[in-house]
C-alpha positions in Angstrom: 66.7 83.9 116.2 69.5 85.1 119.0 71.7 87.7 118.5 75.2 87.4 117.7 76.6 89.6 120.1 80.2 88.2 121.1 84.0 88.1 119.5 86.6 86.8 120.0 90.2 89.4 120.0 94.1 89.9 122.0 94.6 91.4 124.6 98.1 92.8 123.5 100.8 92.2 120.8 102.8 88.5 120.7 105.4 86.9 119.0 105.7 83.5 117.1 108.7 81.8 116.0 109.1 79.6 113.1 112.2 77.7 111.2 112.1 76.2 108.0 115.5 75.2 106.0 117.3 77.6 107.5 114.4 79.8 106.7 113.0 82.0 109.7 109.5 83.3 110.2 108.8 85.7 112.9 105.2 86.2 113.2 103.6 89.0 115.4 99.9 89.5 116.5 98.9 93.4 116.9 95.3 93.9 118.5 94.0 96.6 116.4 90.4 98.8 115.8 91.2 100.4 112.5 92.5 100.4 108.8 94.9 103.6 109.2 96.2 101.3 112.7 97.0 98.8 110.5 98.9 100.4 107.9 101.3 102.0 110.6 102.1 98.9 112.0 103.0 97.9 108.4 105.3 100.9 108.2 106.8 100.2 111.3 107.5 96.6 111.2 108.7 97.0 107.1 111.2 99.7 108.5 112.4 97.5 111.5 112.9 94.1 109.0 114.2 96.4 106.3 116.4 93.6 105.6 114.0 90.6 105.4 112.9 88.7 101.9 109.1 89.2 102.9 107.0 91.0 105.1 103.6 89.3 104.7 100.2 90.5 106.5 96.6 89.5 107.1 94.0 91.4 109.1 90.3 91.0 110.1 88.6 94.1 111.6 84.8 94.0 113.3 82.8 92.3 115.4 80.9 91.1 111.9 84.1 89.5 110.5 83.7 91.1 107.3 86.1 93.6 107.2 89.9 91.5 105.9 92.6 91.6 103.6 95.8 89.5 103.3 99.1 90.5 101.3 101.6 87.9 100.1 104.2 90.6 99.8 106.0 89.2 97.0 105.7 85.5 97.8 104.0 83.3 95.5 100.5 83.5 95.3 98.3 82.4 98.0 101.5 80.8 100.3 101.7 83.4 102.9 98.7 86.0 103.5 96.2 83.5 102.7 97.6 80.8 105.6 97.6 83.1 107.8 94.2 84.6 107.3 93.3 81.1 108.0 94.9 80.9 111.2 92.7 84.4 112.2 89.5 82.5 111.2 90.4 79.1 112.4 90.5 80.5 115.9 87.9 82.8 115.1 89.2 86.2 116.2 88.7 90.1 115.0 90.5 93.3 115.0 93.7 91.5 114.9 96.8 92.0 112.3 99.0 89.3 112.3 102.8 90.3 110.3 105.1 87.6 109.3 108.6 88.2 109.0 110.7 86.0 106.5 114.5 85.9 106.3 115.1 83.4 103.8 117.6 80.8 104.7 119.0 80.0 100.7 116.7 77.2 100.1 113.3 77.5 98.6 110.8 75.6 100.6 108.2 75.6 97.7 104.6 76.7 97.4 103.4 74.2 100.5 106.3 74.3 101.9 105.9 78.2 102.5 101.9 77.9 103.3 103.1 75.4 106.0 105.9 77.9 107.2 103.2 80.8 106.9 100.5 79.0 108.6 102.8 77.4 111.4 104.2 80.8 112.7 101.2 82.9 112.6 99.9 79.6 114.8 102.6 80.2 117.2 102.0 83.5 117.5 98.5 83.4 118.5 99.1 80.7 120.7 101.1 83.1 122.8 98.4 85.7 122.4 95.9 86.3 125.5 92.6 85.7 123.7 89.3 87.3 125.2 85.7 87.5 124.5 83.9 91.0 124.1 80.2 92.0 123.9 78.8 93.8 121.2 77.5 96.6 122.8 74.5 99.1 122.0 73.6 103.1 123.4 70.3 104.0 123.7 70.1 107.9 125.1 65.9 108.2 126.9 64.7 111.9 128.0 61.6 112.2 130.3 60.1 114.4 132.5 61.5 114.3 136.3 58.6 112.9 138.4 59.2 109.8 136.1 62.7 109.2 137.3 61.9 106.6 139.8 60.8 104.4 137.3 63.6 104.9 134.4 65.8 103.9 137.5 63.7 100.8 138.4 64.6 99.8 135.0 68.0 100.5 135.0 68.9 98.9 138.4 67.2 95.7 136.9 68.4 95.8 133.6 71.9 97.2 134.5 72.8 98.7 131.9 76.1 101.1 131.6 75.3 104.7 132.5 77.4 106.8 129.8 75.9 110.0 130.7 72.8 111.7 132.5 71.6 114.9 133.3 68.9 115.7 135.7 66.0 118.7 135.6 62.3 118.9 135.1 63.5 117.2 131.3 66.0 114.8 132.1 67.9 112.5 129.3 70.5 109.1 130.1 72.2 107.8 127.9 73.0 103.6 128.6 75.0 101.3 127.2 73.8 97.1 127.1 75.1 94.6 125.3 72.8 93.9 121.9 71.1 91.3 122.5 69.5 93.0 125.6 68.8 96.0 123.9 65.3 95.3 123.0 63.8 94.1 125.8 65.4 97.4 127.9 64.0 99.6 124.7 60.9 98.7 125.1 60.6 98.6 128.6 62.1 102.4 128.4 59.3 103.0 125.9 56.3 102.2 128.1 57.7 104.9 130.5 55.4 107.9 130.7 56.9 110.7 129.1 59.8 108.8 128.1 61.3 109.5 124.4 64.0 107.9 122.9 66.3 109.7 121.1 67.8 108.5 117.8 71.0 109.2 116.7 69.6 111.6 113.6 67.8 113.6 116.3 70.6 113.7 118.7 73.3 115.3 115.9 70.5 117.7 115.3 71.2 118.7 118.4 74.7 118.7 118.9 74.5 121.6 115.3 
């Protein structure tokens, strides 16, 4: 079975523009890595459009897709965070919060008439957005006894992995970075290493106390 070890996410922040019945929509797409992130771009965009009807949200965080929440903000149920969740997993992206903006124009659009508005400008604002793909990388920290250092590095210079850190003496320890689904094959090519020992995570905070 492969590995799933690739997302999709923006660059940087973009706009999108939608009119509905004199209704406007202003949609913005924030790249972002965390909850507390996303709750002061709320702040800061609720303060800014202090004087719109709605300020509407959705948001999916990790490389798993399982991590999401959207917020009608007053609108009916279901006609504004929920469109534009779909947008975010239509196009299949993460760490993302995408804010729409309503000033309401003075005639209601109804309940698909909003979900259309909703979904069209969080569209638009993707659209604009500068969409990449990112690995899902792992670390893996190895310690082994010097005179086995030319062959951790044979298996580094053909597995090129990240170096992150490294310190060399009669016990030396690197610590790489690889994407995930290459991890195993480097792992165990580490672990055949004479003297060679990974360290896991427990033993490494063990440590660090």
């Amino acid at each position: 079975m492969a590995i799933e070890d690739t997302y999709k996410t923006i660059t940087e922040l973009s706009e999108g523009i939608y009119t509905e019945k004199r209704s406007k929509f202003i949609a913005i797409a924030i790249p972002v890595r965390s909850v507390e992130k996303i709750k002061g771009y709320i702040e800061q965009y609720q303060k800014k459009y202090y004087d719109a009807r709605h300020v509407c949200y959705a948001y999916m965080l990790g490389h798993e897709r399982k991590d999401f929440r959207a917020n009608d903000n007053g609108e009916p149920s279901g006609t504004a965070g929920k469109p534009i969740l779909g947008q975010i997993n239509s196009n299949e992206l993460t760490d993302i919060l995408i804010i729409v903006v309503r000033y309401f124009g003075g005639i209601k659009l109804g309940t698909s008439g909003l979900i259309v508005a909703y979904k069209a400008a969080a569209s638009e604002a993707i659209a604009n957005a500068t969409i990449i793909e990112k690995t899902v990388d792992e670390d893996i920290t190895v310690s082994f006894e010097y005179p086995f250092m030319n062959d951790i590095m044979r298996i580094v210079k053909e597995e090129e992995p990240e170096i992150l850190s490294q310190t060399f003496d009669m016990d030396c320890v690197m610590t790489l970075r690889i994407r995930k689904s290459a991890m195993p094959k480097m792992r165990a090519r580490l672990e055949k290493v004479e003297t060679a020992r990974i360290i896991e995570e427990e033993d490494q905070e063990e440590v660090e106390i």
